[in-house]
MIKEMI-758680 format. One record per residue (C-alpha): x negated, z negated, y negated. Coordinates in nm, 3 decimals. Layout:
[mikol [X, Z, Y]]
...
# end
This chain:
[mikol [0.000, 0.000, 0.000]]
[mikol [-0.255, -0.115, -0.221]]
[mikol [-0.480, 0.241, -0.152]]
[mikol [-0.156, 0.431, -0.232]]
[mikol [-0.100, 0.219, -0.579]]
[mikol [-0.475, 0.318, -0.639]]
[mikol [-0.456, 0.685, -0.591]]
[mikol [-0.199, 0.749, -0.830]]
[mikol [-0.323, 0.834, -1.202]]
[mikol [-0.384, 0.575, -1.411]]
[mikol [-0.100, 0.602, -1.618]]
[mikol [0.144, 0.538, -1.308]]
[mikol [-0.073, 0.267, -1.179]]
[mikol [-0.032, 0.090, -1.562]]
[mikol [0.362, 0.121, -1.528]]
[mikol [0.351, -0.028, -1.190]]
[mikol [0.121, -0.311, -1.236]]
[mikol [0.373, -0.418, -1.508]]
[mikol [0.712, -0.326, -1.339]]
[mikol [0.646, -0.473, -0.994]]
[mikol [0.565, -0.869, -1.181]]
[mikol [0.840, -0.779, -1.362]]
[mikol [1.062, -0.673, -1.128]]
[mikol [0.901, -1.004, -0.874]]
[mikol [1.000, -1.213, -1.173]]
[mikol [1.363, -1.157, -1.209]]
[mikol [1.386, -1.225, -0.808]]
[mikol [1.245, -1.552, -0.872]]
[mikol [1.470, -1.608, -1.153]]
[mikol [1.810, -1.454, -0.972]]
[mikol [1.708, -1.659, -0.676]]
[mikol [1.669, -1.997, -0.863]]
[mikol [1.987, -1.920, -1.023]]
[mikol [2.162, -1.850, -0.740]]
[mikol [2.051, -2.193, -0.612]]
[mikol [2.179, -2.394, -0.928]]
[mikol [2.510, -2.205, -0.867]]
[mikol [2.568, -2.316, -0.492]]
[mikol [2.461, -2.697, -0.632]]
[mikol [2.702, -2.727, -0.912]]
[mikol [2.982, -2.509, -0.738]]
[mikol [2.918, -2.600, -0.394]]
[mikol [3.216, -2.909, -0.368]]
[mikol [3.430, -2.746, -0.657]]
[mikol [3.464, -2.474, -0.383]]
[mikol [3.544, -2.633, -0.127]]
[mikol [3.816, -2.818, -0.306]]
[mikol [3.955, -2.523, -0.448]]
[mikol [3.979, -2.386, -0.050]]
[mikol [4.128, -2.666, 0.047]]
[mikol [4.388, -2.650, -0.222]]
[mikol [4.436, -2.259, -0.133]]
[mikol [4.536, -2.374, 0.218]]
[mikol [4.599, -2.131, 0.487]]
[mikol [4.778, -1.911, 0.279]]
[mikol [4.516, -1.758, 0.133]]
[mikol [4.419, -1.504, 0.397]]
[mikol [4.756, -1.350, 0.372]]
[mikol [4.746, -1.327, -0.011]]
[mikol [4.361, -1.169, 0.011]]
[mikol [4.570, -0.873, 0.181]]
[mikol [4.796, -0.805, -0.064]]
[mikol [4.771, -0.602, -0.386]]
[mikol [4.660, -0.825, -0.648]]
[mikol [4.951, -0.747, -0.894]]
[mikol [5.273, -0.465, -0.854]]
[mikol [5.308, -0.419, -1.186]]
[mikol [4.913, -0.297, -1.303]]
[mikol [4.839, 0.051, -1.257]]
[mikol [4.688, 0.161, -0.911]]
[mikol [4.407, 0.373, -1.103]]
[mikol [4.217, 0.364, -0.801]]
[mikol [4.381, 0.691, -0.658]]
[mikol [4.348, 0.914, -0.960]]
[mikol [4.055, 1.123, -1.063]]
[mikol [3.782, 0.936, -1.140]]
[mikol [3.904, 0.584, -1.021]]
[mikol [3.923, 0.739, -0.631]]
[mikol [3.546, 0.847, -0.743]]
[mikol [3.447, 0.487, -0.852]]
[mikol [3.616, 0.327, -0.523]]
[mikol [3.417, 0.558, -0.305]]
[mikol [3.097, 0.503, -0.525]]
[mikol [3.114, 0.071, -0.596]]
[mikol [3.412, -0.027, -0.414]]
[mikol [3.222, -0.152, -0.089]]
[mikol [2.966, -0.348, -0.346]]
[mikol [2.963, -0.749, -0.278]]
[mikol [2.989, -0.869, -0.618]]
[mikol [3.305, -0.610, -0.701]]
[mikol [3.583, -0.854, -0.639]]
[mikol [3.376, -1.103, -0.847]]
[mikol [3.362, -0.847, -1.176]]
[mikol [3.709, -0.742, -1.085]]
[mikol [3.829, -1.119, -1.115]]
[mikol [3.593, -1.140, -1.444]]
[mikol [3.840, -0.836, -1.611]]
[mikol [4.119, -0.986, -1.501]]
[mikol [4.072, -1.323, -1.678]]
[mikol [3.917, -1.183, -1.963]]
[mikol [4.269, -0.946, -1.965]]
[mikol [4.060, -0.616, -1.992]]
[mikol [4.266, -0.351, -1.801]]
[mikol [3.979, -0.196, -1.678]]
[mikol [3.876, -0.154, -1.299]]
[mikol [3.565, -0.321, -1.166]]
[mikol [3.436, 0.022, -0.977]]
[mikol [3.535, 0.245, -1.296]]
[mikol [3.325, -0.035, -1.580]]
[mikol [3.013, 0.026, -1.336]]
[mikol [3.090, 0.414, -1.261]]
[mikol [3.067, 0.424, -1.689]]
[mikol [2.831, 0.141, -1.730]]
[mikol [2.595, 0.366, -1.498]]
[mikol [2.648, 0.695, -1.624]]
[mikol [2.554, 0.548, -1.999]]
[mikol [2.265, 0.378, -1.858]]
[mikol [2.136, 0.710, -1.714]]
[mikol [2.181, 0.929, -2.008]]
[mikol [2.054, 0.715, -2.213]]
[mikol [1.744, 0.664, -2.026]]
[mikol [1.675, 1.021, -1.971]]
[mikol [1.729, 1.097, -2.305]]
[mikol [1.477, 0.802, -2.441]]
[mikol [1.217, 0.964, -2.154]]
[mikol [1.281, 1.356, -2.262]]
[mikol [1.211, 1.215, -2.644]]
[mikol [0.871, 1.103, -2.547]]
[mikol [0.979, 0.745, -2.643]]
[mikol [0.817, 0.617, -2.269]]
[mikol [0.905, 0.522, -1.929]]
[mikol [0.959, 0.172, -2.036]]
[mikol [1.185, 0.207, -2.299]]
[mikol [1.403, 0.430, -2.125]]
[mikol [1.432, 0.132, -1.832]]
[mikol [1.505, -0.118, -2.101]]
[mikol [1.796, 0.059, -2.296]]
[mikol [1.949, 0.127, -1.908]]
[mikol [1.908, -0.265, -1.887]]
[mikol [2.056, -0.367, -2.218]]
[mikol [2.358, -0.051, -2.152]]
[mikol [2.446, -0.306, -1.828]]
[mikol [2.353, -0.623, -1.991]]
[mikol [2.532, -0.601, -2.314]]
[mikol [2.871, -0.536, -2.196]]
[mikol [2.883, -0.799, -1.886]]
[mikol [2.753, -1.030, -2.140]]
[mikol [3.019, -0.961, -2.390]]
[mikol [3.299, -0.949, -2.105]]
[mikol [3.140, -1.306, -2.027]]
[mikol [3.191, -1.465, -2.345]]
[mikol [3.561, -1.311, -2.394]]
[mikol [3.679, -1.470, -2.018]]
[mikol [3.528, -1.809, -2.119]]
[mikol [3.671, -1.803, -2.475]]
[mikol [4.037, -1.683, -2.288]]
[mikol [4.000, -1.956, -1.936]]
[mikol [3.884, -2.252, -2.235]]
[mikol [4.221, -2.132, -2.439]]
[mikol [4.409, -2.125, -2.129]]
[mikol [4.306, -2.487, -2.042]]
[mikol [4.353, -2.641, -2.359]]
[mikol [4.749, -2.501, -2.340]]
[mikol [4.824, -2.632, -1.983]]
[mikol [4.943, -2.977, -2.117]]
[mikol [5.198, -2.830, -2.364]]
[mikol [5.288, -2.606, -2.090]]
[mikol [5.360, -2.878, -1.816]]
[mikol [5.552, -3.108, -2.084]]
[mikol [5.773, -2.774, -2.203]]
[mikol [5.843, -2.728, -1.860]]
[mikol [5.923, -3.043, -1.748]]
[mikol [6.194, -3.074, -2.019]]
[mikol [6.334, -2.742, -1.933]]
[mikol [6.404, -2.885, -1.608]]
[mikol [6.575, -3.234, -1.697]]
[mikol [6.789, -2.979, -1.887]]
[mikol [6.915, -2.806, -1.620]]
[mikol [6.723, -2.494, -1.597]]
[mikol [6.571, -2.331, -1.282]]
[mikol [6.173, -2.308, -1.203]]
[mikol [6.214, -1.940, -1.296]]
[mikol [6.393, -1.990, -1.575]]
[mikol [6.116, -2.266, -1.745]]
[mikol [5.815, -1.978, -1.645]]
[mikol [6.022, -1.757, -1.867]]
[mikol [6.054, -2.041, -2.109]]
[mikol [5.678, -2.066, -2.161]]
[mikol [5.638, -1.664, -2.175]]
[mikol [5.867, -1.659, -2.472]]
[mikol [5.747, -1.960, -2.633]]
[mikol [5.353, -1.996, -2.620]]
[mikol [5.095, -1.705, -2.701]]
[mikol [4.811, -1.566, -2.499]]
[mikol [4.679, -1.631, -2.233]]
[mikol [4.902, -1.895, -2.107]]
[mikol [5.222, -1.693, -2.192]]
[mikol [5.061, -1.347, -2.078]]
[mikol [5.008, -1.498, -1.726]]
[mikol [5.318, -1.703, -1.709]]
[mikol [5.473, -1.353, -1.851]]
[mikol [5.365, -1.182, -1.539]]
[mikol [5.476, -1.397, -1.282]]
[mikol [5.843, -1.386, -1.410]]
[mikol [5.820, -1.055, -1.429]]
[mikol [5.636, -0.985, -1.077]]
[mikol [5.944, -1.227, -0.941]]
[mikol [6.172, -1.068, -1.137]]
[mikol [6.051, -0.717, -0.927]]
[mikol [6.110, -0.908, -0.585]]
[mikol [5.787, -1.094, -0.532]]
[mikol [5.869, -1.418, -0.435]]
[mikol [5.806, -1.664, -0.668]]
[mikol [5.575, -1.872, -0.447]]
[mikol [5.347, -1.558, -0.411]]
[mikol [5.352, -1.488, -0.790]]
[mikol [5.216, -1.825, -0.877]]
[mikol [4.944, -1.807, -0.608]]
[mikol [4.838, -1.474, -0.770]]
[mikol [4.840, -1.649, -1.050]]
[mikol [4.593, -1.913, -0.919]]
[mikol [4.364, -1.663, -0.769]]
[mikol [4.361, -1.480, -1.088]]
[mikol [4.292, -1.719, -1.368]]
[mikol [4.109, -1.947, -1.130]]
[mikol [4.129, -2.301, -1.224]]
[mikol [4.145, -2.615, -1.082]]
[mikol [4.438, -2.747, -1.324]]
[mikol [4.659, -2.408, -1.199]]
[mikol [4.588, -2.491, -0.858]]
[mikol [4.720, -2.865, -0.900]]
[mikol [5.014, -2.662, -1.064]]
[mikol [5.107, -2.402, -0.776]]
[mikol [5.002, -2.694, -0.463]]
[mikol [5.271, -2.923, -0.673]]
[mikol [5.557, -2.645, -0.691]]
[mikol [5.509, -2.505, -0.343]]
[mikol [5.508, -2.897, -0.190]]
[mikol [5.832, -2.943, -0.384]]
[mikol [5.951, -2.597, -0.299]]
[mikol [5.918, -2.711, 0.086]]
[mikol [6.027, -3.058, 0.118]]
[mikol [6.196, -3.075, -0.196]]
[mikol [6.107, -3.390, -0.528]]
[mikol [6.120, -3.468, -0.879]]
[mikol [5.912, -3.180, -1.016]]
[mikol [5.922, -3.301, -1.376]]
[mikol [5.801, -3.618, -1.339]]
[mikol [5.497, -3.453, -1.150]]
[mikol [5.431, -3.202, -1.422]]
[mikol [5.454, -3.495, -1.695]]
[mikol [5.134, -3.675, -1.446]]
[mikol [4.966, -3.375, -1.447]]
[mikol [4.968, -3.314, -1.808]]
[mikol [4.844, -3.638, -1.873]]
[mikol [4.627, -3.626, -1.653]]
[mikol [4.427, -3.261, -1.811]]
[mikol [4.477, -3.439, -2.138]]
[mikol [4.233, -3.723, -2.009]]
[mikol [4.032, -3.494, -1.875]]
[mikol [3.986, -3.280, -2.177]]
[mikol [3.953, -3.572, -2.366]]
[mikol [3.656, -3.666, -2.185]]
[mikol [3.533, -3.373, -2.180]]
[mikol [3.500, -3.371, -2.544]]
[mikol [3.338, -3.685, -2.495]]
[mikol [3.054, -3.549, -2.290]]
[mikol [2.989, -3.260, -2.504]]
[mikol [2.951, -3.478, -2.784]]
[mikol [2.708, -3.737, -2.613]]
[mikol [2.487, -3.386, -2.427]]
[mikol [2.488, -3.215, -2.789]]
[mikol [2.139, -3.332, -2.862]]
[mikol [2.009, -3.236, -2.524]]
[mikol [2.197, -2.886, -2.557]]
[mikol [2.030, -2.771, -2.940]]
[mikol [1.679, -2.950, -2.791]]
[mikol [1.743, -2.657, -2.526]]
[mikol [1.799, -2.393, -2.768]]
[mikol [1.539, -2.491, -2.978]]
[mikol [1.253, -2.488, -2.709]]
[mikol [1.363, -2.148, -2.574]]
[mikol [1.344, -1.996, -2.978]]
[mikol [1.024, -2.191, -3.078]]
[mikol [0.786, -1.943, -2.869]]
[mikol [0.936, -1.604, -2.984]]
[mikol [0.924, -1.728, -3.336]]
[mikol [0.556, -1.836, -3.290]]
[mikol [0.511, -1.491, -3.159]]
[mikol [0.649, -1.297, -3.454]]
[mikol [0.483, -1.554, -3.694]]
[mikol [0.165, -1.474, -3.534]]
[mikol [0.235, -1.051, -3.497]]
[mikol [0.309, -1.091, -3.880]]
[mikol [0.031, -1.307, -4.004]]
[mikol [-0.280, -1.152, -3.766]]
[mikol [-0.147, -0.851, -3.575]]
[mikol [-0.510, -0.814, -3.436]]
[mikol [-0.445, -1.118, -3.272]]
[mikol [-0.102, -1.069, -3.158]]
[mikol [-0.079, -0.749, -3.070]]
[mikol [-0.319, -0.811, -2.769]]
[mikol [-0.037, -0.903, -2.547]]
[mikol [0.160, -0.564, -2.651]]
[mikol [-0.114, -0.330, -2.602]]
[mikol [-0.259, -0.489, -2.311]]
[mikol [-0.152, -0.449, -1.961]]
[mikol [-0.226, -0.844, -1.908]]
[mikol [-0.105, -0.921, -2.197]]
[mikol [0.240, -0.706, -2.138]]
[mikol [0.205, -0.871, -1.770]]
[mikol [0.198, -1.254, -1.950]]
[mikol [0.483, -1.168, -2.184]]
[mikol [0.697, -1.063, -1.879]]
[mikol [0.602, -1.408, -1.696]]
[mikol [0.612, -1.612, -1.991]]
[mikol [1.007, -1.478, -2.064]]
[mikol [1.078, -1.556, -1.698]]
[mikol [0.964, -1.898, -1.707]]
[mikol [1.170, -1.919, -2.061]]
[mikol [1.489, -1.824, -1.870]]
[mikol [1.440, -2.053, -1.630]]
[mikol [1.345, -2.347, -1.854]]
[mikol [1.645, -2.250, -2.035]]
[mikol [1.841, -2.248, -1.699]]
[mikol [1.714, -2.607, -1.571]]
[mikol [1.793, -2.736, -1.961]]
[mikol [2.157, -2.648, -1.927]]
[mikol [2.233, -2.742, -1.566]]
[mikol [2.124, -3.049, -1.679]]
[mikol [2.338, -3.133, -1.975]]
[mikol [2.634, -2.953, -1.809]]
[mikol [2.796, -3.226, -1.654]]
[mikol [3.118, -3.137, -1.506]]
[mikol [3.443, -3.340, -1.568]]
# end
């Protein structure tokens, strides 16, 4: 391997000996990431199975919602299933959209995402502008986006929570009042905005189109995908079997996410000095970098013209997103 690196030209052999730390780099990092993940989300999971119950493997086999456009069998959706449908992490994107409300596919954003990524690299590489800054605009073309689809499902989910106590307590009274479970879902779509009214919106309407109603709320569950919901649909299925005061368990669980929330505001005030220490450690050493490009580029500019010093960059921004990483696994307690 090594007397196959060494018999390319030496322009190649530069490119490679910086892509392949690079590329051995974000392993490392995906890997270590991917082990913080399974530690903090290891029990929630299994307590969010549990709450599923047995259920779940018939709802995994229906269609996720009858009234969303199957896009999949038209033009260049049937061209993005056949491409990215059989992809692991699909569902997982596809679940992203769907709780950040973007009516978008998860094959068709990657068939696009990909397509951009290419032309824009090949364009970059036809310009002259270099190998490496054609790779890094495909990167940012991918990155950019997810990130930005990221931010809008948190914002949407954190929304959603912070409306789940109003909802319960509406509910509840519509019920002392005489109105059916259908009737108070239809209550909230009417009476509260987005997202809790959007997705309490669609499961009238998906049970007003003949899907049962105990179906509609576990799509519900599966899609916005939060513990509170689940409480919600494992309380109205119990009393949908065997039959209870459903208000008065609504009014617990409100008061019960309104503790929670409470304390979680708690904790984020008590971890906000351990949060900006975070941010400020992982900004000190780019600033010290562009301080020191601006006052003595000489001396800077070493580790941008220098194959070790492009190699050390690449290392050093590694071990800044996993310091990063470490920083906020540690200050995010869960509540």
């Amino acid at each position: 391997m090594l007397n196959a690196i060494l018999a390319l030209s030496p322009q190649v052999q530069s490119y490679l000996f910086v892509l392949l730390p690079a590329a051995g780099s974000m392993l490392l990092v995906y890997g270590i990431y991917q082990v913080i993940v399974e530690a903090r989300h290891g029990e929630r999971k299994r307590l969010t199975d549990r709450l599923k119950g047995s259920s779940q493997k018939t709802q995994d086999k229906r269609v996720a919602s009858i009234l969303r456009k199957d896009t999949e069998r038209e033009g260049l959706g049937s061209l993005a299933a056949a491409t990215f449908g059989k992809l692991s992490f699909v569902p997982k994107l596809q679940t992203t959209l769907d709780q950040a409300n973007v009516a978008w596919s998860a094959s068709q954003l990657l068939m696009v995402l990909t397509g951009v990524a290419i032309t824009a690299a090949a364009g970059l590489i036809v310009a002259d502008y270099g190998v490496l800054a054609g790779l890094g605009v495909a990167v940012s073309v991918f990155l950019v986006p997810l990130m930005t689809l990221s931010i809008k499902r948190k914002r949407r989910m954190k929304k959603l929570t912070h409306q789940l106590p109003d909802v319960f307590d509406m509910m509840s009274q519509a019920l002392r009042a005489g109105h059916s479970l259908a009737s108070a879902i239809h209550l909230v779509h009417q009476q509260l905005p987005d997202p809790i009214g959007t997705e309490f919106g669609r499961v009238f309407h998906e049970q007003n189109l003949g899907l049962k109603i105990e179906d509609a709320l576990l799509g519900m569950a599966d899609r916005v995908d939060s513990l509170d919901v689940r409480f919600f649909v494992t309380a109205v299925l119990i009393q949908r079997q065997t039959g209870g005061d459903l208000a008065e368990v609504l009014d617990k669980i409100s008061a019960t996410i309104r503790q929670r929330i409470e304390l979680f505001g708690l904790v984020q005030g008590l971890t906000a000095e351990g949060r900006l220490s975070g941010w400020v450690l992982f900004a000190l050493p780019f600033i010290v970098f562009f301080a020191s490009l601006y006052l003595n580029p000489d001396y800077a500019s070493v580790l941008l013209t220098e194959p070790k010093g492009k190699l050390l960059l690449l290392i050093a921004g590694g071990m800044q997103l996993m310091g990063i990483a470490m920083i906020r696994w540690i200050v995010n307690i869960k509540v």
